[in-house]
MILUMSE-321358 format. One record per residue (C-alpha): residue number from 1; x, y, z. Coordinates in steps of 0.02 Angstrom, whole numbers, plus 50000, padded with zeros to 5 digits. Layout:
residues N
+-----+-------+-------+-------+
!   n !  east ! north !    up !
+-----+-------+-------+-------+
! NUM !     X !     Y !     Z !
...
+-----+-------+-------+-------+
This chain:
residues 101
+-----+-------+-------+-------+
!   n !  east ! north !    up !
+-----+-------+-------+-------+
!   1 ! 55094 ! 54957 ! 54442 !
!   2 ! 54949 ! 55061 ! 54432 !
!   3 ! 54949 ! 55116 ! 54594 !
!   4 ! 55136 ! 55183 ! 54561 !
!   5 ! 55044 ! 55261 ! 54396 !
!   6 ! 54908 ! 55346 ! 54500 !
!   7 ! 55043 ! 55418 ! 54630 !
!   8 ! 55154 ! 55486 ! 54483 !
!   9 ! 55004 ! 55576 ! 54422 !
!  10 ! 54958 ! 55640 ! 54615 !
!  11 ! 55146 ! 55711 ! 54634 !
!  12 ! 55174 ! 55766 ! 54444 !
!  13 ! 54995 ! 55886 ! 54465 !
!  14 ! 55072 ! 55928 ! 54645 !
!  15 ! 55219 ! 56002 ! 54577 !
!  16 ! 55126 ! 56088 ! 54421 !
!  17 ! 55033 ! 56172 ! 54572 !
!  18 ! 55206 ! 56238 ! 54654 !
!  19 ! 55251 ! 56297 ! 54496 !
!  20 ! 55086 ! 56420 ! 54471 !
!  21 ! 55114 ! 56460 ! 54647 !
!  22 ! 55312 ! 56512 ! 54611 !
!  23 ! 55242 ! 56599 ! 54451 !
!  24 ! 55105 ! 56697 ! 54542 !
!  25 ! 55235 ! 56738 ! 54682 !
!  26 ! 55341 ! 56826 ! 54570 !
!  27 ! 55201 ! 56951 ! 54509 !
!  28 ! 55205 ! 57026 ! 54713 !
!  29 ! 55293 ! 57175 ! 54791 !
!  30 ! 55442 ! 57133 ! 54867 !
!  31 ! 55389 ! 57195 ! 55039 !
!  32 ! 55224 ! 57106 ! 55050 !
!  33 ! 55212 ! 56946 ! 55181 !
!  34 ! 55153 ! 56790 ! 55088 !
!  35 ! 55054 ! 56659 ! 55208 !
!  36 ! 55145 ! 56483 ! 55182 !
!  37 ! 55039 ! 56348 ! 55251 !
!  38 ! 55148 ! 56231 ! 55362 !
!  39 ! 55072 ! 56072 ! 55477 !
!  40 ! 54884 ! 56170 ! 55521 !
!  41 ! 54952 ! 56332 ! 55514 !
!  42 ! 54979 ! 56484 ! 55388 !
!  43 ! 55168 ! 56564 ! 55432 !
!  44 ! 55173 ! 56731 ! 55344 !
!  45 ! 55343 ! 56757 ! 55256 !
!  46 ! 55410 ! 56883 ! 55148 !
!  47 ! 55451 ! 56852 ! 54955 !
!  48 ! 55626 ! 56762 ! 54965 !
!  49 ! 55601 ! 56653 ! 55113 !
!  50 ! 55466 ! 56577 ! 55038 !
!  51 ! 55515 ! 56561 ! 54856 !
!  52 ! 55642 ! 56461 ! 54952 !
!  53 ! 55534 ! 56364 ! 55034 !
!  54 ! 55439 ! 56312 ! 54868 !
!  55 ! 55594 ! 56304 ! 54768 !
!  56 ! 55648 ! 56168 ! 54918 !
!  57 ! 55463 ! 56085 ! 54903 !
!  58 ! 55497 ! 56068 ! 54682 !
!  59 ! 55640 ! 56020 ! 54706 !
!  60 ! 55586 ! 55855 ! 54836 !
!  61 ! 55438 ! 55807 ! 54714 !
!  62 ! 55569 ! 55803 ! 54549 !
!  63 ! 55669 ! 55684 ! 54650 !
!  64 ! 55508 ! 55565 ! 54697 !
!  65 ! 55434 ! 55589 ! 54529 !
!  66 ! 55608 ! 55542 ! 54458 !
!  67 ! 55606 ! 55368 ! 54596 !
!  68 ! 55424 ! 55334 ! 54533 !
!  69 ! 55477 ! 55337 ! 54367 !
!  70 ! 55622 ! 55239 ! 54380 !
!  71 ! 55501 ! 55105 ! 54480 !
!  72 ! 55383 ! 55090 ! 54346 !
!  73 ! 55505 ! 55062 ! 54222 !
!  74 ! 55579 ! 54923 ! 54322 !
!  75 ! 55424 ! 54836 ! 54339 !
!  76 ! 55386 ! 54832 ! 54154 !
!  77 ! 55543 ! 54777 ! 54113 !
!  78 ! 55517 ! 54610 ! 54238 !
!  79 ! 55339 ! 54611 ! 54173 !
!  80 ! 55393 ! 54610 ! 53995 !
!  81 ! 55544 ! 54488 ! 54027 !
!  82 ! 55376 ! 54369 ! 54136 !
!  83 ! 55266 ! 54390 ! 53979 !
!  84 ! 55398 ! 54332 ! 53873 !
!  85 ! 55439 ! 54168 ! 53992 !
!  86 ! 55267 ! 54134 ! 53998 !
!  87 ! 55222 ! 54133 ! 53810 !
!  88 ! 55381 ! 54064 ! 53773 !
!  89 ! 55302 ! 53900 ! 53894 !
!  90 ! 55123 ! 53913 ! 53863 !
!  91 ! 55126 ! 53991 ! 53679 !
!  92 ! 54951 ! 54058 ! 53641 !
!  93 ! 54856 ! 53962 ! 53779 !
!  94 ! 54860 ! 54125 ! 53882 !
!  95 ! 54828 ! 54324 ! 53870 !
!  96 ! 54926 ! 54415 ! 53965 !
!  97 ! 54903 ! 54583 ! 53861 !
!  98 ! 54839 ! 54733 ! 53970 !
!  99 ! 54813 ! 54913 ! 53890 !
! 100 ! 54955 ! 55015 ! 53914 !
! 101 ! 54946 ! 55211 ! 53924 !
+-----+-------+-------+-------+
């Protein structure tokens, strides 16, 4: 669970960064060539080719921040419905409280 919590933080900051990077685009000259980092390389493209590609990139980490999401609220709902098995057959013998963000 926490590692699903540490890689919704890595892609949620990853797609805060392609936002800055959409707004700073936008503040360019239309004619001016815009190096796009792809593999090991920088591929210079002009203004609409690569607010494409970005808007394609956003639009990827949504969808697996969306998926993480909807992971880590499965998994508290089965450890929540496990927590409540397990006091309900060992009452207050056990902890099983962990802090929650």
């Amino acid at each position: 669970m926490e590692d699903l919590k540490e890689e919704l933080k890595v892609k949620q900051n990853e797609l805060k960064n392609l936002e800055d990077a959409c707004d700073e685009i936008i503040l360019l000259d239309d004619d001016a060539k815009i190096p796009y980092y792809i593999g090991e390389v920088f591929i210079y493209e002009d203004l609409e080719k690569t607010q494409g590609y970005l808007d394609d990139i956003k639009e990827k980490k949504k969808k697996e921040i969306s998926t993480l999401e909807s992971k880590c609220g499965d998994l508290k709902n089965i450890i929540s419905d496990l927590k409540t098995q397990l006091y309900a057959k060992f009452g207050t013998r056990i902890n099983l409280d962990v802090d929650e963000d």
